[in-house]
C-alpha positions in Angstrom: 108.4 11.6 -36.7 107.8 15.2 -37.2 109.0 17.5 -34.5 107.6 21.1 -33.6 110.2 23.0 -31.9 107.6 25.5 -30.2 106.6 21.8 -28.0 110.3 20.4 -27.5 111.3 23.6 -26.1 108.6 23.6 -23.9 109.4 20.2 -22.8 113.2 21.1 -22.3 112.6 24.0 -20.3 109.9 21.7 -17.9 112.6 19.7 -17.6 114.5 21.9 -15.9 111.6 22.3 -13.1 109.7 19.2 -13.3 112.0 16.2 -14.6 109.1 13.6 -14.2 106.4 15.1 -15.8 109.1 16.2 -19.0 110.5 12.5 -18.8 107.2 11.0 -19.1 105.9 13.3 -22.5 109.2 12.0 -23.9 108.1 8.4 -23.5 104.8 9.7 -25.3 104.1 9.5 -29.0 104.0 13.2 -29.7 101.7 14.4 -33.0 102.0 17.3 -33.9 98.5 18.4 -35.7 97.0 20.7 -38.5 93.4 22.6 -39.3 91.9 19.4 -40.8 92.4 17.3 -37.6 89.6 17.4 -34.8 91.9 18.2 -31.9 92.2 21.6 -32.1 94.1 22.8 -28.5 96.3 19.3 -27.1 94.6 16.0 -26.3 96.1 12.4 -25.4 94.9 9.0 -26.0 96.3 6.0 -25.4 97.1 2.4 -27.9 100.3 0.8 -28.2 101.7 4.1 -26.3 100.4 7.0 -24.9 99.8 9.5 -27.6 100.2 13.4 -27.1 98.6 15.5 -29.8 99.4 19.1 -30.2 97.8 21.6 -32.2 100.4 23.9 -32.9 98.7 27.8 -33.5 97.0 26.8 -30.1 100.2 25.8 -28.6 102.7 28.9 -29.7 100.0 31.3 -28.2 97.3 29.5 -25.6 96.3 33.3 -25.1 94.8 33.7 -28.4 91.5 32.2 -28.6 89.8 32.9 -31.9 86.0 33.0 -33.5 86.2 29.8 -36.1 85.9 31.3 -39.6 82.9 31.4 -41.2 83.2 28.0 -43.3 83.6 26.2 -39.9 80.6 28.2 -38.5 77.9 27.2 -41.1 79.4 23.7 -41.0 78.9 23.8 -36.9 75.2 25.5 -37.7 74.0 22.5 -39.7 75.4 20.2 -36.5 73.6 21.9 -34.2 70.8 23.6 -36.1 68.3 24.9 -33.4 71.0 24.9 -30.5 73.3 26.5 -32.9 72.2 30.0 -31.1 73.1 29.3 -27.7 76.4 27.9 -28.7 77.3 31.0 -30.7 76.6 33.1 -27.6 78.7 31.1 -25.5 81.5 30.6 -27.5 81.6 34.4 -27.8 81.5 34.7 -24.0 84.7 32.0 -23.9 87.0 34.5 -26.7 85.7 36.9 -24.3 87.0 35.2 -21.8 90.2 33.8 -23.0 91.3 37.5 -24.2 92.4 38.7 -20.1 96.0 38.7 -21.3 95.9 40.3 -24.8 99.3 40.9 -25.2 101.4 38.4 -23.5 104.8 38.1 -22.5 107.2 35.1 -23.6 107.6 34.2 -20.1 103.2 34.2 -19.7 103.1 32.2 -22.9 105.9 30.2 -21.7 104.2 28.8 -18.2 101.0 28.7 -20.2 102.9 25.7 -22.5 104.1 23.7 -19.8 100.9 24.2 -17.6 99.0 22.2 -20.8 102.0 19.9 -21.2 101.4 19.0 -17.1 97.4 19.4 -17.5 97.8 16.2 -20.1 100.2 14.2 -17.8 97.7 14.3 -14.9 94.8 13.2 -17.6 97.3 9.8 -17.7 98.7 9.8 -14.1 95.0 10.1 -12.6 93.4 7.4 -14.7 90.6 9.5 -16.3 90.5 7.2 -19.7 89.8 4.0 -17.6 87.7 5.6 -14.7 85.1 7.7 -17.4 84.2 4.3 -18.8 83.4 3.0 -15.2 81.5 6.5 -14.5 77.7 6.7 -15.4 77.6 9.2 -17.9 73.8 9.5 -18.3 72.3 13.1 -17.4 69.8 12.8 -19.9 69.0 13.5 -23.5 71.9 14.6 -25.6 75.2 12.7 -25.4 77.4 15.7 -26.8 76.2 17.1 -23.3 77.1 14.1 -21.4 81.0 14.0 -22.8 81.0 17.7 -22.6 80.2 17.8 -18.9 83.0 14.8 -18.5 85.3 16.9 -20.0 84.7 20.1 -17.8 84.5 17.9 -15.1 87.8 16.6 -15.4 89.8 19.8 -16.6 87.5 21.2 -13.4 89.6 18.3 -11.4 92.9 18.6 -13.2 93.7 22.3 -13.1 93.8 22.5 -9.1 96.1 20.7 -8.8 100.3 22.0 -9.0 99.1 25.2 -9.1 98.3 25.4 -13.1 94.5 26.9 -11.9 95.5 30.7 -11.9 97.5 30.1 -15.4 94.9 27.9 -16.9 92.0 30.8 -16.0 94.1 33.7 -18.3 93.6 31.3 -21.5 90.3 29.9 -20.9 90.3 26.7 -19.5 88.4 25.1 -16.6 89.1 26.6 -13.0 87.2 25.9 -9.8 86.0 29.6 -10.0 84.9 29.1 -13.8 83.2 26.2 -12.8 81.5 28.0 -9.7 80.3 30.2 -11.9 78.7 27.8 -14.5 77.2 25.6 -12.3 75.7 29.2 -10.5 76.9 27.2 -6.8 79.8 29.1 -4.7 79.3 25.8 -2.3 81.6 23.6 -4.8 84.2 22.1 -3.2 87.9 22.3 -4.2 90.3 18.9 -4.6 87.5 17.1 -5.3 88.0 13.9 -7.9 86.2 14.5 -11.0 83.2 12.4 -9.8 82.2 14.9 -7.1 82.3 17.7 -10.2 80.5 15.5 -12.8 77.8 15.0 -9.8 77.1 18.4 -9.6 77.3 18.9 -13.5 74.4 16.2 -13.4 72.5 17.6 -10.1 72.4 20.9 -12.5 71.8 19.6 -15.8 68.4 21.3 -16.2 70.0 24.8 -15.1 73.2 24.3 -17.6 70.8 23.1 -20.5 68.9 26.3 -20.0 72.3 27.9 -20.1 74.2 26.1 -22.7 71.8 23.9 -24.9 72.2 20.6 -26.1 76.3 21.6 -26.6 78.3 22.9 -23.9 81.2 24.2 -26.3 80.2 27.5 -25.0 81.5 26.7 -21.6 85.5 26.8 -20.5 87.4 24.3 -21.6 90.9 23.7 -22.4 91.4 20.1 -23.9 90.0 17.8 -26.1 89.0 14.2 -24.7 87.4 13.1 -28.1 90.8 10.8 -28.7 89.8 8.9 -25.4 88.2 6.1 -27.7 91.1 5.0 -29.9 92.9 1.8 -29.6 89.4 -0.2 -29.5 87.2 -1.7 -26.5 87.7 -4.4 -24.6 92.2 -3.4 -24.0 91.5 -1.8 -20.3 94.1 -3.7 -19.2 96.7 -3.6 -21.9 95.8 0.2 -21.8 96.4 0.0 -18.2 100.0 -1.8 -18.6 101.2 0.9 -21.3 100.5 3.9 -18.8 102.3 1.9 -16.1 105.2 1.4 -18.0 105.6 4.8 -19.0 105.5 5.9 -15.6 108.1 3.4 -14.6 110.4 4.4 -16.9 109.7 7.8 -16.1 110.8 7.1 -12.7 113.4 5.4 -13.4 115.3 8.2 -15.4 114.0 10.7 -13.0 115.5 8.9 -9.9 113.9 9.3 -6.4 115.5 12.2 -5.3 113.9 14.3 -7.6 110.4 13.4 -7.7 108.7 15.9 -4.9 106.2 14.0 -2.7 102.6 14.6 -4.1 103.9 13.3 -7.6 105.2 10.4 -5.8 101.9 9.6 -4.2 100.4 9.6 -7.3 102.9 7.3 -8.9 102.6 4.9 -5.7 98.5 5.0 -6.0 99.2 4.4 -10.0 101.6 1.2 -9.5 101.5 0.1 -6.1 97.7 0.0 -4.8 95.8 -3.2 -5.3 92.9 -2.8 -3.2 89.9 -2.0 -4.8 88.8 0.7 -2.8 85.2 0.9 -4.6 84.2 -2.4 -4.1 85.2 -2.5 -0.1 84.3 1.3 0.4 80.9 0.0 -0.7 80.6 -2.5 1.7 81.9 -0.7 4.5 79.8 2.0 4.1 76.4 0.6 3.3 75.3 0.5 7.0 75.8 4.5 7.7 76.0 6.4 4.8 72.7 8.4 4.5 71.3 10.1 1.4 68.6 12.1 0.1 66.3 11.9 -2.5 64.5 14.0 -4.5 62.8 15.0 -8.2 64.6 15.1 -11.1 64.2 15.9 -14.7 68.1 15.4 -15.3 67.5 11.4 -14.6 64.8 9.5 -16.4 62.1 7.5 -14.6 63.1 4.0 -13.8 59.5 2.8 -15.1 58.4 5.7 -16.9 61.0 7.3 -19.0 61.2 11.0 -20.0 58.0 11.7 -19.2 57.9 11.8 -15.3 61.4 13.0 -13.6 63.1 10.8 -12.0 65.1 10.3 -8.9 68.5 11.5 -7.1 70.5 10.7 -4.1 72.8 13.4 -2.5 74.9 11.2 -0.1 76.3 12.6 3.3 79.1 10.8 5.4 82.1 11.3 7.0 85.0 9.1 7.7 87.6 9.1 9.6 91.1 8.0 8.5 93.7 6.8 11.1 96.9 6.2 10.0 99.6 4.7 12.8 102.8 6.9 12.6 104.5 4.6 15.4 108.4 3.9 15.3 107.1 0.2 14.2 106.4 1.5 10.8 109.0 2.0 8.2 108.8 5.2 6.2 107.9 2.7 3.4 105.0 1.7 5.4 103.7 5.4 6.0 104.3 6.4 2.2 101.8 3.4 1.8 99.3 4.4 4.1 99.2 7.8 2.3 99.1 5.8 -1.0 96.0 4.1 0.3 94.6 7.5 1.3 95.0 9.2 -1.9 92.9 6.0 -3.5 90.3 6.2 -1.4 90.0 10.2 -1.8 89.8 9.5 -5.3 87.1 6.7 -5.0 84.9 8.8 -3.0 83.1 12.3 -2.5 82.3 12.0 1.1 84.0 13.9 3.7 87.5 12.8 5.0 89.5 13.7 8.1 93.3 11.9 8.5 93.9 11.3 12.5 97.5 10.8 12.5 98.9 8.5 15.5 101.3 7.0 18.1 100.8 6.5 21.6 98.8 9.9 21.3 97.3 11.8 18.2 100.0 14.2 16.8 97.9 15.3 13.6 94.0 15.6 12.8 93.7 17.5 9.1 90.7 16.9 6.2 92.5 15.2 3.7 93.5 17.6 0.7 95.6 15.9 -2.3 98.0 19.3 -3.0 98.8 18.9 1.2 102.6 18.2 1.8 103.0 15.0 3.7 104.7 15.6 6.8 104.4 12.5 9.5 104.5 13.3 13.0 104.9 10.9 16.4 107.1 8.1 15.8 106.9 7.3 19.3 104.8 4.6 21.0 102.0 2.5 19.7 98.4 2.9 20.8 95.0 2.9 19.1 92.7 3.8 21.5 93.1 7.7 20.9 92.4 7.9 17.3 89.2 6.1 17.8 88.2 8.6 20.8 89.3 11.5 18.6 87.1 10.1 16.0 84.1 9.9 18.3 84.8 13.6 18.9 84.7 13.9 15.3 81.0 12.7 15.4 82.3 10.4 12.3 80.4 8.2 10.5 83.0 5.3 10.2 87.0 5.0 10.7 89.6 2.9 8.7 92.9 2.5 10.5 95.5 1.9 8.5 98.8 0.3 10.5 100.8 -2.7 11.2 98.5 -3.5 14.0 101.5 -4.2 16.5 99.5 -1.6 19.1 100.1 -2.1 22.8 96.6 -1.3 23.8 93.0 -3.0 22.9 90.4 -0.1 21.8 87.4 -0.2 22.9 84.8 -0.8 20.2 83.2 2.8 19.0 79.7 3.6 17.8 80.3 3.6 14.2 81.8 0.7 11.8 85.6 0.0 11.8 87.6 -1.0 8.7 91.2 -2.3 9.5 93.8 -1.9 6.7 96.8 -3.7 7.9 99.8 -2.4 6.2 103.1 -4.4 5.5 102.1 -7.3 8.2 100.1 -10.7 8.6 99.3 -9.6 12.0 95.2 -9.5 13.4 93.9 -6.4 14.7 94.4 -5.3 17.9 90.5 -5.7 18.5 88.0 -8.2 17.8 85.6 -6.2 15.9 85.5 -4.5 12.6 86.9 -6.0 9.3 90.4 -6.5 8.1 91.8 -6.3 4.2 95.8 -7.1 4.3 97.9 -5.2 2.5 101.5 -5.9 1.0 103.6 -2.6 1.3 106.2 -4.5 -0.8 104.5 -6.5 -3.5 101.1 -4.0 -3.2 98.7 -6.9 -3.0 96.0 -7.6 -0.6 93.8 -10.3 0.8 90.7 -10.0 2.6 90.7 -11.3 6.4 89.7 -14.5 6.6 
C-alpha cells in the first residue's frame, strides 16, 4: 500500500494528543490520491473497511486554495453551462477566502492536518453515511444542490465540535459563522446535528439559489462526500458492523484511561444505544409538539408540482430531560443516561434542558454535546423535584431517565412523561406516562408492557 509521509506524520504526531482518533485512521484503509481522481481535499467512504482518501497537494498545505487551471474550467463550463457564472464568482470568493493565512507556519499547517484528519473521524463516529440516506434530501430542482447543501450541512455540524472551528475557518472550510453568513441568519444555532443545518439550508433554498445557482461549489467547504456511495445499496448493516469494529478496536488499543469523556459518549451512543430514539421521540411527541406552516417554493406542491409552492413546518418544543444522579446508580448507569442524551440530541432539533437529580435538583443546563460531564447529588432518591422544576420550565414534555428505585410518587404534571428506565426491570415510580427499558449492560431495550 502506498504511504505518504506528509499523512503518517500527521497521524503520529495526533497520536501524541488524541490516541483514539490516531488509532482509529490506522485501522482505516488510507489512499493516497492524484489530479485525475475526484476527491480533491480528503474524503472517507466506507466497504469492507473504512476508507480514508487524501489528496496530497491539499494535504501538505490546507492554506493554499487555488483557481483550477484553465483545462478544468472549460471542462466545469460545459457541466454547468448557464450556472457556470455564478459558480466562477463564488469560487473566487472561497480562494478569497481560504488565503487569511498566506504564509503559514509549520506548526499552522501542522494543526490544520490533524484538524482534517479529526474532521473525517467524526464523519464515521457521528454516522453521517447511514443517517443522509434516512434524511429527505429533496429542496427542489437540482440534485448537485441537494448533496451540496448535505455536505455544508454536515461539515457545518462537524467543525464545532473539539475545537477544529477556528482552524477549519483560516483554510476555507464550513464554520458556524461561514454558515451564518451564507444562509444571511445570525439566529443559527450552534451544536446543532446536521439535520437542524440542512433544515435551514432547505428553509433558504430560494435565497442560496439566488446566491449560488444550481451548484453550491462557490460556498465553504472542506471535504468531499462524493465517495459516500461506494460499497453498493442495500449493506447498511454490514456498513454499520465495519465502523463498529473499528471503533472497538480503537478502543481497545487506546484503553479507557485515555479516552476524554465527550469522545467516550460518542463511542457509547455508537455501540451501546439500542433504542431507537426516532421512532419513540415520534410518538412521544405527537400530542405537544406544535408547528407552523407556511408557502414555499423550495418544496413542491403535494398535488400540483412545481408550479404552485408548496408547504413547510417549522416545529417548536421543548423537553425536558431528567436524569437521576442518586447513589442507587452506578457510574455505569449515569455514563448511560448521558449516552441516551447524546442520541436523542442527535435525533432531534427541538429545544433540550438536562434537570439533573437526587432527593433535590443539583444541575438544570440546555444540553450542549462539547459540555464536560460532571454529575452532581449522589445523595437520596426523589422524583418529584425534577418534574416541578420542569413545570417551571414551562416544558413541553419530560423523559426521566433512572433506575426508578425513587422513595417518593410524583405527582402527574401537565405535559406527557416518557420513562427510560436504565439498568433495571423495575416499574415507574408513577402510574402514568410510558416506559421503554433499557439494558446498561447488554444496551438493549424493551418497550413496557
Amino acid at each position: 500500500m502506498k504511504r505518504s509521509k506528509i499523512v503518517e506524520e500527521a497521524i503520529i504526531r495526533l497520536l501524541h494528543k488524541n490516541r483514539f482518533f490516531a488509532n482509529l485512521i490506522m485501522n482505516f484503509n488510507r489512499i493516497y490520491v492524484d489530479d485525475q481522481h475526484p476527491v480533491k481535499t480528503a474524503a472517507v467512504s466506507i466497504t469492507d473497511k473504512i476508507n480514508l482518501y487524501v489528496y496530497e497537494p491539499f494535504f501538505a498545505n490546507p492554506f493554499k486554495v487555488e483557481m483550477p487551471s484553465e483545462e478544468e474550467l472549460k471542462a466545469i463550463k460545459e457541466k454547468l453551462g448557464s450556472e457556470y457564472d455564478k459558480w466562477y464568482e463564488g469560487m473566487q470568493e472561497r480562494v478569497k477566502k481560504a488565503r487569511k493565512v498566506t504564509n503559514p507556519t509549520e506548526k499552522q499547517i501542522h494543526l490544520a492536518q490533524e484538524a482534517i484528519l479529526i474532521h473525517e473521524c467524526m464523519h464515521i463516529m457521528h454516522d453521517h453515511i447511514a443517517r443522509a440516506k434516512s434524511l429527505d434530501t429533496n429542496i427542489g430542482d437540482g440534485m448537485s444542490f441537494n448533496m451540496q447543501a448535505l455536505n455544508i450541512a454536515m461539515d457545518c455540524a462537524i467543525n464545532q465540535l473539539h475545537g477544529i472551528d477556528q482552524l477549519v475557518d483560516l483554510f476555507g472550510g464550513v464554520t458556524l459563522n461561514s454558515f451564518k453568513e451564507m444562509i444571511g441568519d445570525n439566529n443559527i444555532r450552534p451544536n446543532q446535528n446536521f439535520e437542524y443545518y440542512f433544515n435551514k439550508m432547505k428553509q433558504n433554498a430560494e435565497k442560496l439559489k439566488e446566491k449560488y445557482g444550481d451548484n453550491l461549489q462557490g460556498a465553504d467547504n472542506q471535504d468531499d462526500h462524493g465517495q459516500w456511495s461506494e460499497g453498493g445499496e442495500g449493506q447498511d448493516e454490514y456498513k454499520s458492523e465495519v465502523v463498529k469494529n473499528a471503533v472497538r478496536k480503537a478502543q481497545r488499543q487506546t484503553g479507557a484511561g485515555n479516552i476524554s469523556g465527550d469522545i467516550q459518549l460518542m463511542i457509547d451512543e455508537l455501540l451501546v444505544s439500542k433504542v431507537n430514539w426516532k421512532k419513540e421521540l415520534r410518538k412521544f411527541m405527537q400530542g405537544f409538539v406544535k408547528y407552523t406552516k407556511t408557502c414555499s417554493r423550495a418544496k413542491r406542491h403535494r398535488k400540483y408540482g412545481i408550479v404552485f409552492p408548496g408547504k413547510k413546518k417549522k416545529y417548536h418544543a421543548h423537553i425536558a430531560v431528567a436524569v437521576d444522579t442518586s447513589g442507587s446508580m452506578s457510574d455505569e448507569d449515569i455514563k448511560r443516561c448521558f449516552t441516551e442524551i447524546h442520541k436523542i440530541a442527535t435525533t432531534t432539533s427541538i429545544q433540550i434542558t438536562v434537570i439533573e437529580a437526587d432527593s433535590n435538583i443539583t444541575q438544570v443546563y440546555p444540553y450542549c454535546p462539547k459540555k464536560e460531564i460532571r454529575c452532581m447529588g449522589r445523595g437520596g432518591t426523589a422524583y418529584n423535584p425534577a418534574f416541578e422544576k420542569a413545570e417551571e420550565l414551562g416544558v413541553n414534555g419530560i423523559i426521566y431517565l433512572g433506575d426508578m428505585d425513587s422513595a417518593d410518587t410524583p405527582t402527574e404534571p401537565s405535559f406527557p412523561t416518557l420513562w427510560g428506565v436504565i439498568g433495571s426491570k423495575q416499574n415507574p415510580p408513577a402510574d402514568f406516562g410510558k416506559a421503554i427499558y433499557i439494558d446498561t449492560e447488554s444496551g438493549e431495550f424493551s418497550k413496557a408492557s
